[in-house]
MARKOL-234398 format. One record per residue (C-alpha): x, y, z negated. Coordinates in Angstrom, 2 decimals, decimal comma. Layout:
<rs>
+---------+---------+---------+
:      xx :      yy :      zz :
+---------+---------+---------+
:       X :       Y :       Z :
...
+---------+---------+---------+
</rs>
This chain:
<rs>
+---------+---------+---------+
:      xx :      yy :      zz :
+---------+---------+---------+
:  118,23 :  -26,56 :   56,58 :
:  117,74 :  -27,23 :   52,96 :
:  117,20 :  -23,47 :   51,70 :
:  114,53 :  -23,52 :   54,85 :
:  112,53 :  -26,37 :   53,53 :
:  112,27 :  -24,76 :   49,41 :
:  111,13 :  -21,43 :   51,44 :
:  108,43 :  -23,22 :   52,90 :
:  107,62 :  -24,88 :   49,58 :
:  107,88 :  -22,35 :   47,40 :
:  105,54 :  -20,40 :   49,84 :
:  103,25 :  -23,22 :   49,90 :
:  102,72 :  -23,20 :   45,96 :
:  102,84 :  -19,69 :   45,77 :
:   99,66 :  -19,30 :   48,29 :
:   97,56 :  -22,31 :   46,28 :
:   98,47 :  -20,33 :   42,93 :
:   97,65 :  -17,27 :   44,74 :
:   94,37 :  -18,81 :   45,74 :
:   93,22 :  -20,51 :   42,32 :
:   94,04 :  -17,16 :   40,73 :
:   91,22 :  -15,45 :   43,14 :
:   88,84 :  -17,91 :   42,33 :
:   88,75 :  -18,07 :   38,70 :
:   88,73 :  -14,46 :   38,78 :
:   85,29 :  -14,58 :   40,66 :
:   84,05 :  -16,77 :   38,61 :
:   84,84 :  -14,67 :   35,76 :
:   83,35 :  -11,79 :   37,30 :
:   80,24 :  -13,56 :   38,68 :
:   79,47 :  -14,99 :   35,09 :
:   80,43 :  -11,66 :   33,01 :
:   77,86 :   -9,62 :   35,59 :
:   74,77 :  -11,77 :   35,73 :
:   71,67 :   -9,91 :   35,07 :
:   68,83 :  -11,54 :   33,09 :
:   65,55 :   -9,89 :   34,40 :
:   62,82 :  -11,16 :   31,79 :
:   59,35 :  -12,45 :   33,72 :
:   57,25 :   -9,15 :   32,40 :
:   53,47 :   -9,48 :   33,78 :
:   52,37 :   -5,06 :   33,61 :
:   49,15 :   -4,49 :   33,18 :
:   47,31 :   -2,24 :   35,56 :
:   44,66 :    0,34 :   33,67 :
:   41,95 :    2,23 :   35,63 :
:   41,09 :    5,11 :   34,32 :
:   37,54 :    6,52 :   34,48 :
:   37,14 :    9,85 :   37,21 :
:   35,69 :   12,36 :   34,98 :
:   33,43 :   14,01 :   36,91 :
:   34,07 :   17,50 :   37,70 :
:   30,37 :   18,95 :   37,12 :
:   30,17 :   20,81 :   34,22 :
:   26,74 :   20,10 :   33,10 :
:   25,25 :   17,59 :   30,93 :
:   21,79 :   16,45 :   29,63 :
:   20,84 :   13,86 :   27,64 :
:   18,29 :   11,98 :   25,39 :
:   18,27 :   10,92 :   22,12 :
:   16,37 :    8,81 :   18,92 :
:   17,27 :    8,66 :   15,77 :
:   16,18 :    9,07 :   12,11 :
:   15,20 :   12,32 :   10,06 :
:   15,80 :   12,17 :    6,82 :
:   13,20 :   15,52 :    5,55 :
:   13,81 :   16,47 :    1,85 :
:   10,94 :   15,85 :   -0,03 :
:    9,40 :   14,02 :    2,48 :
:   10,72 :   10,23 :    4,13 :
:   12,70 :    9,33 :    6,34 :
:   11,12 :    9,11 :   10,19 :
:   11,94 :    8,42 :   13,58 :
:   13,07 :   11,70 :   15,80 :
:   13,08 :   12,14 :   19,46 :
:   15,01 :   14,90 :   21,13 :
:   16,46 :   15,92 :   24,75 :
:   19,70 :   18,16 :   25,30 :
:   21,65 :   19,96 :   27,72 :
:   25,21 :   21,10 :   27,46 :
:   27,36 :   23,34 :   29,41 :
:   31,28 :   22,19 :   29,38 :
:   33,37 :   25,64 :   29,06 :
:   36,26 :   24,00 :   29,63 :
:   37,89 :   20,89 :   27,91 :
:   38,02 :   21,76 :   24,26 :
:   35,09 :   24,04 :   23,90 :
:   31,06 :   23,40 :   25,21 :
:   27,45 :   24,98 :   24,63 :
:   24,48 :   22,81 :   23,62 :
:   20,68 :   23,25 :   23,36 :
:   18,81 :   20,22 :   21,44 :
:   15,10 :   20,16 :   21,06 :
:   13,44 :   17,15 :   19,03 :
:   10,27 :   16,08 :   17,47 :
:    9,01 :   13,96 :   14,71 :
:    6,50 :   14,00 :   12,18 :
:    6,56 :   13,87 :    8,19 :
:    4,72 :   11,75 :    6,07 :
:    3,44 :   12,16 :    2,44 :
:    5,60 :   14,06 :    0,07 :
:    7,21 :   12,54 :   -2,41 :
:    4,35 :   14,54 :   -5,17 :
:    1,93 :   12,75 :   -3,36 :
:    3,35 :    9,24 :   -3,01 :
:    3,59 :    9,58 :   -7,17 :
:    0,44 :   11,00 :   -7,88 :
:   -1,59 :    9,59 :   -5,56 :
:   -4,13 :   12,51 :   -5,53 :
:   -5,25 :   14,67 :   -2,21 :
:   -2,87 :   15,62 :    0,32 :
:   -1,45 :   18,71 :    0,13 :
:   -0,86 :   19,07 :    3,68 :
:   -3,00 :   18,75 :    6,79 :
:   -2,39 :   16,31 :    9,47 :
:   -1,17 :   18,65 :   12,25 :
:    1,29 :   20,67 :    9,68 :
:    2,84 :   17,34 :    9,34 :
:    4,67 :   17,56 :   12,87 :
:    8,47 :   18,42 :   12,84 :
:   10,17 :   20,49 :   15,84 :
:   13,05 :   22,14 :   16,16 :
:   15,47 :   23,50 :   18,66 :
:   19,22 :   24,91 :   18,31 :
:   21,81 :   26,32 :   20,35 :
:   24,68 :   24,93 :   19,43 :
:   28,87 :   25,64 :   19,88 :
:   30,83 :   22,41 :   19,77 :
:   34,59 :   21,31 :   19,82 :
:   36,08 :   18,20 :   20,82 :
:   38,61 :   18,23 :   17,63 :
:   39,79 :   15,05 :   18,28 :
:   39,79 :   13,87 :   22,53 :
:   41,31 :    9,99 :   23,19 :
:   41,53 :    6,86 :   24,89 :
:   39,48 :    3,64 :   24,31 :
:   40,53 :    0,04 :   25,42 :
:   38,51 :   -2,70 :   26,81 :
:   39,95 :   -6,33 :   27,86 :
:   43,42 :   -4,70 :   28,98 :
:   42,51 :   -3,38 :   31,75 :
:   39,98 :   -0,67 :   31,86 :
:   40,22 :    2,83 :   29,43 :
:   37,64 :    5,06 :   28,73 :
:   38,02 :    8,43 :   27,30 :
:   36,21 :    9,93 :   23,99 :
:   36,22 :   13,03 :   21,85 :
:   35,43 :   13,41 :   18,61 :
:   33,45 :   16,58 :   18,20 :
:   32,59 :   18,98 :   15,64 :
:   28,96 :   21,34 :   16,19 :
:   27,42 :   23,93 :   14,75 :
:   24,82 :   26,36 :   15,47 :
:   21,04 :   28,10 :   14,34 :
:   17,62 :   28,06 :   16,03 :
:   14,74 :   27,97 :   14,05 :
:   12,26 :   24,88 :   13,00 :
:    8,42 :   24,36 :   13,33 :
:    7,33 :   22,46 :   10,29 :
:    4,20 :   23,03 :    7,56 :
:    2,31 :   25,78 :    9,25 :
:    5,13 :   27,80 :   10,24 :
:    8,85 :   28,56 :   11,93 :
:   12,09 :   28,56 :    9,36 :
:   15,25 :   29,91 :   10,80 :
:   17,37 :   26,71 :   11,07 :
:   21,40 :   26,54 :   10,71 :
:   22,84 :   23,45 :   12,42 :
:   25,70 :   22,10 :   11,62 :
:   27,39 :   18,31 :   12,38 :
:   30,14 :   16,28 :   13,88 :
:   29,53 :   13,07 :   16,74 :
:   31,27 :   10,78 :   18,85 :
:   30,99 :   10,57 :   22,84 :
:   32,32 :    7,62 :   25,07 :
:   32,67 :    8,72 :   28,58 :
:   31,36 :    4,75 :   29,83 :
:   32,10 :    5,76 :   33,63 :
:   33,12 :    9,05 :   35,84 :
:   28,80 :   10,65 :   35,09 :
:   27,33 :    8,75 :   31,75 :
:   28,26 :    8,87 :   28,53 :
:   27,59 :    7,59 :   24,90 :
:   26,85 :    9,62 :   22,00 :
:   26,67 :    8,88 :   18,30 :
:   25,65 :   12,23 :   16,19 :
:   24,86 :   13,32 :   12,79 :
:   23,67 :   16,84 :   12,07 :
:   22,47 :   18,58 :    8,88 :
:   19,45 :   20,68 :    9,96 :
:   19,23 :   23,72 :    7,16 :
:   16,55 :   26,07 :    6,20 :
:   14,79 :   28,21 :    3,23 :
:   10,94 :   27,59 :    2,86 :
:    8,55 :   28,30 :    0,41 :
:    5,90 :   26,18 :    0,58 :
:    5,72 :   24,54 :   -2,91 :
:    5,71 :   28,16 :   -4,90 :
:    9,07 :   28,98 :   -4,58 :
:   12,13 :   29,42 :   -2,06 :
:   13,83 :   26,12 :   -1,92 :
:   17,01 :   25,60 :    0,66 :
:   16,29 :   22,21 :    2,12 :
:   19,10 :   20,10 :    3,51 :
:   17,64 :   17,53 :    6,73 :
:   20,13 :   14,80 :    7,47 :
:   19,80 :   13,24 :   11,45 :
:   21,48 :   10,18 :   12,63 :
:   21,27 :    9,30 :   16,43 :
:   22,17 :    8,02 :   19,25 :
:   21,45 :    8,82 :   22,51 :
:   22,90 :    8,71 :   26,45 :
:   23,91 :   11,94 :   28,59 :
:   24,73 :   12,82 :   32,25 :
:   26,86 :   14,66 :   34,08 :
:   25,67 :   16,53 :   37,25 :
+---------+---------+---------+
</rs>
């Protein structure tokens, strides 16, 4: 009767040992596997829909800097035809119109040039490259795409009585603003031999301007 009553003791501890043992061991296991999952607010960017037309015009102002002449205001329209993604075709036609010389600032005397050979024209067709394509940030949320391109080409320029074969050759910026307009910063370096002043003189005629394009 004895032996019967340690039995039922001993199985009595053993079962509450038994027990204890189970729950410290999920308590082990329940501390050693928590997960800490950090309160991360993503940001959501939209992306611009470039739109799929190929074709772009544009308008544009800037300043003409014609050697031996000042600096003046130019006006100009383009059109460009998107090849594919690296490569396009441009036209650009513009207009200003030169002032004194810098002979005739100095000396003061009679002009050298009439009135009407004073207006500036040109036009070029132009190959361009976006060298350098990206992304552009605003508040967080919103990205717009640019390219840095370089551009060269020829056409010829109207200017003192007569028409100069014209090399072209520049670099700009463009910031697609939405899927159809864009932004464009450019600077060109319109080049061409005349001989107006006695002798054959390679002119260099720095543009800056800015301007906005479409898509269609």
């Amino acid at each position: 009767m004895e032996n019967w009553h340690k039995r039922v003791l001993l199985t009595a501890v053993a079962a509450v040992g038994s027990l204890m043992t189970g729950v410290a061991t999920a308590q082990s296991t329940t501390v050693g596997e928590e997960i800490i999952s950090p309160d991360i607010d993503r940001r959501t960017i939209e992306k611009p829909a470039i739109d799929t037309e190929d074709f772009e015009v544009g308008l544009y102002v800037g300043i003409l800097s014609i050697e031996d002449f000042n600096s003046e205001i130019v006006y100009g329209v383009r059109g460009a035809w998107h090849i594919t993604e690296d490569f396009f075709f441009e036209v650009d036609y513009a207009v200003s119109e030169a002032d004194l010389t810098s002979y005739e600032e100095i000396t003061g005397g009679p002009p050298l040039f009439e009135d009407s050979e004073r207006d500036y024209s040109y036009y070029t067709l132009n190959l361009g490259w976006n060298a350098l394509p990206g992304e552009v940030f605003i508040l967080d949320d919103y990205t717009l795409k640019s390219d840095f391109f370089l551009i060269a080409g020829a056409g010829s320029t109207d200017f003192l009585g007569d028409n100069w074969f014209t090399v072209s050759v520049g670099a700009g910026y463009r910031l697609l603003l939405n899927d159809w307009i864009t932004w464009r910063v450019d600077v060109r370096d319109h080049i061409f031999d005349r001989d107006v002043f006695g002798q054959d003189t390679t002119t260099n005629n720095i543009e800056w301007s800015t301007g906005v394009t479409f898509f269609f």
